[in-house]
N, C-alpha and C positions, 0 to 999 in steps of 0.2 A: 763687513764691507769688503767686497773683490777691489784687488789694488789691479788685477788686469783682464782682459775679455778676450777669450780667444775665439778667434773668427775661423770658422771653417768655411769648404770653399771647392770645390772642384778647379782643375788645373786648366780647363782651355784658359786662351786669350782671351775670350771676354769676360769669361768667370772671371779671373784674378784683374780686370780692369773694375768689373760690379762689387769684389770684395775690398778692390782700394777706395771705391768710393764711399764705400761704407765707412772701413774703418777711417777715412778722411773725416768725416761727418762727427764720428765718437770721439776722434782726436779733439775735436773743435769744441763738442757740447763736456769731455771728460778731459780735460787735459790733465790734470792727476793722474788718469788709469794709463796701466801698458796695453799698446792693444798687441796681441800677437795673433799669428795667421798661418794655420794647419791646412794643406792640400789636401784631399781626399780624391784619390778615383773611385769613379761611382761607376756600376755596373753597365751605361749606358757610355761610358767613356772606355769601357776595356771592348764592348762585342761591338765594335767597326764592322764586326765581320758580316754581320747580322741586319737587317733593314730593321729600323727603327722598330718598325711598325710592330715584329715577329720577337721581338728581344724579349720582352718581359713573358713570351710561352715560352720561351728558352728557357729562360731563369727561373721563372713560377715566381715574379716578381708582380705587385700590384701596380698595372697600370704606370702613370709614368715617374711609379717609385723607382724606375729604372735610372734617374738622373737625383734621384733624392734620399734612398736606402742608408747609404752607408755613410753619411751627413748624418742621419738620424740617428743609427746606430751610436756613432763618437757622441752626440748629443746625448741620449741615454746614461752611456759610459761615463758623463761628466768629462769626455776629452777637448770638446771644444764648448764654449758655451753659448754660441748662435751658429747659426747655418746661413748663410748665401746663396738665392736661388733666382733662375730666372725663371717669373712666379710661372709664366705658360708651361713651365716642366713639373708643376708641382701639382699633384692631386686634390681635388676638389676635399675630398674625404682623408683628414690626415690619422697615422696610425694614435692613439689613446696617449695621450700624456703629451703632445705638439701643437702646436698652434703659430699660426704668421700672426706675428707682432708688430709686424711695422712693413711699410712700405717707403723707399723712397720714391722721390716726385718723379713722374714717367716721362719718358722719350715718347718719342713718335711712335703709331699707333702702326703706321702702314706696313706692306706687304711691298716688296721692290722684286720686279724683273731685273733678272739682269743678263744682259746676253752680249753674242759677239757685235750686234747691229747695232746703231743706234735708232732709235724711232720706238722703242717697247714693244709691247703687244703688238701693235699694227702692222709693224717689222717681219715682224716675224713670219714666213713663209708657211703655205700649205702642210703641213706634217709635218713642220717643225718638231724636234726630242725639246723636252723640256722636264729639269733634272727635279723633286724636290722629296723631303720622307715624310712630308706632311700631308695626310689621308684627306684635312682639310682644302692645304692650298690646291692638290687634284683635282679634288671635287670643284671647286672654284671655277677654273681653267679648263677645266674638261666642259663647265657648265657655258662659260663663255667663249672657249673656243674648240666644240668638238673635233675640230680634225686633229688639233696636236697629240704627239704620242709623249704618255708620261712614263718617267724610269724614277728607280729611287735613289737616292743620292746617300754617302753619311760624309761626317768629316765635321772638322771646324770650320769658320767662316774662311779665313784665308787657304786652307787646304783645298772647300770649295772654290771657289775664285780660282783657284790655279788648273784644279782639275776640268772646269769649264774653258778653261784658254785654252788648254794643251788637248783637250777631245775632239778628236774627228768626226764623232760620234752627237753628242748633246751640243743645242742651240742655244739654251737659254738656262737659268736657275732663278730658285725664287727664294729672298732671303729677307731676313725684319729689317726693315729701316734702322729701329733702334742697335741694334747688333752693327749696325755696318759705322752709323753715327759714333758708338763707343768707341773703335775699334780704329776711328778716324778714316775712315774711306767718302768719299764723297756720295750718297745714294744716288742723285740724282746726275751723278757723272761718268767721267772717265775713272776707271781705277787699274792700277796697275800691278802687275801678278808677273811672278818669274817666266811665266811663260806667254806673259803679253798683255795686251788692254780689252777688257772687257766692259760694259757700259749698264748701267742705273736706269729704271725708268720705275716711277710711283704705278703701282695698277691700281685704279677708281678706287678711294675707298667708299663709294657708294654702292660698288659694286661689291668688291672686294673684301669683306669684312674682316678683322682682325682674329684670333683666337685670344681666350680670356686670357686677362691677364696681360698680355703683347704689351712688349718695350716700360715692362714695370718690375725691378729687383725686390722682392721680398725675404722675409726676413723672420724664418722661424727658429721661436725657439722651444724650451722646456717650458707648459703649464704652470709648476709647482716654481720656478725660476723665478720670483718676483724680482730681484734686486737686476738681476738680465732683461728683465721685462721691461721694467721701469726707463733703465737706459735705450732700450731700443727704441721704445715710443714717445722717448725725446727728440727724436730724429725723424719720425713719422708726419711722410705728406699728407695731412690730413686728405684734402681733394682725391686723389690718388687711391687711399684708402676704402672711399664710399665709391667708387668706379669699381675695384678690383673686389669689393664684398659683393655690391649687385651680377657682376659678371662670373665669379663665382660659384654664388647662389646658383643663377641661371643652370650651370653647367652640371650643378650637383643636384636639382629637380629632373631634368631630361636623365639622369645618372649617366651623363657623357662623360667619355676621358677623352686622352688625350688622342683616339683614333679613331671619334667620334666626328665625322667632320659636321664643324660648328663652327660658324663665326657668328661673335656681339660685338658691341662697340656701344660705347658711355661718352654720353658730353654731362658736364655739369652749363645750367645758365643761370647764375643768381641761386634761385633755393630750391631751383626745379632741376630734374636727373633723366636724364633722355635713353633711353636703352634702345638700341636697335637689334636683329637676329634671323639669320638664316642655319637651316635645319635640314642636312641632306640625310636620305636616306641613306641606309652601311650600304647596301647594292650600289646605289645611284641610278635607277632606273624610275623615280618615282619624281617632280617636278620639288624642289624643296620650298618647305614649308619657313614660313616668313610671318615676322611681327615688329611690331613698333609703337610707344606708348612715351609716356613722361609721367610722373611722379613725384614725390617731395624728397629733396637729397639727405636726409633725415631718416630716410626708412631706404635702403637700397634693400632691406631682402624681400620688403616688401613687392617692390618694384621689379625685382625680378621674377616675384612670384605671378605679379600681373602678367607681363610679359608671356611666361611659359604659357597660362590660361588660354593665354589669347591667340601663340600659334593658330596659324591655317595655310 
């Protein structure tokens, strides 16, 4: 029997608020155990230098094990005995001997503009720069608003947030609700940055679909780990769980990662599981393909399998 669980964890600011909440959690259901908590930088936190998008051909890293490698690695090693992920960084396909055990209960789902203006999207002027490294939210916004011109961004959320106040350059950024909610910033407001106020606004999520996974921490650990296992999925939002397997699922039929632009999104209503899903082509020159379906919450991979079929 482990007298303590060592939590691993990447160093931004939200990572080490996603790893307090965790071990918050384990404190409560194991007050017996110690819990202790190992930093890791991970490959996608050292090449800043690099746009998201091109890191992992730098590295010859798989996809967006570029936020998840060396978490895995101490996993392996026996150096920490879970990992803390924010699940959208984690690949659909995990390497032989890993498995997400647990999820806690998700934040908000949305996708937030955030710019010098207040009014959002609408705001926003002709040719507006609009900063983000996500292939999907691009596509998105390029879908909905062709004139704007897109750049890529890297950084933490507040590094963001400052580098958008202080650019002469970029109008607007686009960041998760959840991330900003963690982090205490208002999404839907004023938030304030060393080098001045910048402004929140929700884009459609009818339009706007989330990427799998969005504003939900998961929680991999070791296969063979029962006694690690066991404790994590005392902690597990179930609901949460049957969202983030069907959205998954989905991602890992289309064999999409993380630069694949894709956005799903999951309601649960009673025993029924709603999946929704837009499917841009890698070019973007092709009108994206779309589906939408419901289900029994009971079977999410089945549900997601419907869904891919049903693409048009």
């Amino acid at each position: 029997m482990k007298d303590q669980l060592i939590v691993g964890t990447r160093g931004s600011a939200l990572a080490l608020v996603q790893a307090e909440m965790t071990e918050q959690l384990l404190r409560t259901a194991f007050p017996d155990k110690t819990i202790v908590r190992k930093v890791i930088t991970t490959t996608g936190d050292r090449r800043t230098d690099v746009a998201l998008s091109e890191v992992a051909k730098v590295e010859g890293v798989l996809d967006k094990g570029v936020f998840t490698k060396e978490l895995e690695i101490a996993l392996e090693a026996g150096e920490i005995d879970l990992a803390v992920h924010s699940l959208k960084d984690v690949p659909t396909v995990l390497p032989e001997g890993f498995e997400i055990s647990s999820v806690l209960e998700r934040a908000a789902v949305n996708d937030i503009l955030v710019s010098k203006l207040v009014g959002g999207l609408a705001a926003l002027p002709e040719g507006a720069c609009v900063a983000t490294s996500s292939v999907r939210r691009q596509r998105m916004i390029q879908w909905m608003r062709p004139d704007l011109k897109l750049v890529d961004i890297r950084g933490n959320v507040p590094t963001r947030l400052r580098k958008l106040a202080e650019s002469s350059e970029m109008d607007a950024i686009i960041l998760a609700e959840a991330g900003l909610q963690r982090l205490g910033y208002d999404p839907e407001g004023e938030m304030q940055t060393e080098a001045g106020s910048v402004f929140g606004a929700i884009l459609d999520p009818e339009q706007f679909l989330p990427a799998a996974g969005q504003g939900a921490v998961g929680i991999e650990t070791r296969i063979d780990d029962a006694e690690t296992k066991a404790c994590v999925q005392a902690i597990c939002h179930q609901d949460t769980f049957i969202r983030i397997t069907a959205e998954r699922k989905f991602l890992h039929l289309l064999d999409a990662g993380c630069h694949t632009p894709v956005g799903v999104s999951t309601h649960l209503f009673g025993e029924k599981l709603l999946m929704e899903a837009i499917v841009f082509d890698e070019d973007g020159h092709e009108e994206p393909k779309t589906a939408e379906l419901s289900g029994e919450r009971q079977g999410p991979e089945a549900v997601a399998t419907q869904l891919y079929q049903s693409l048009s």
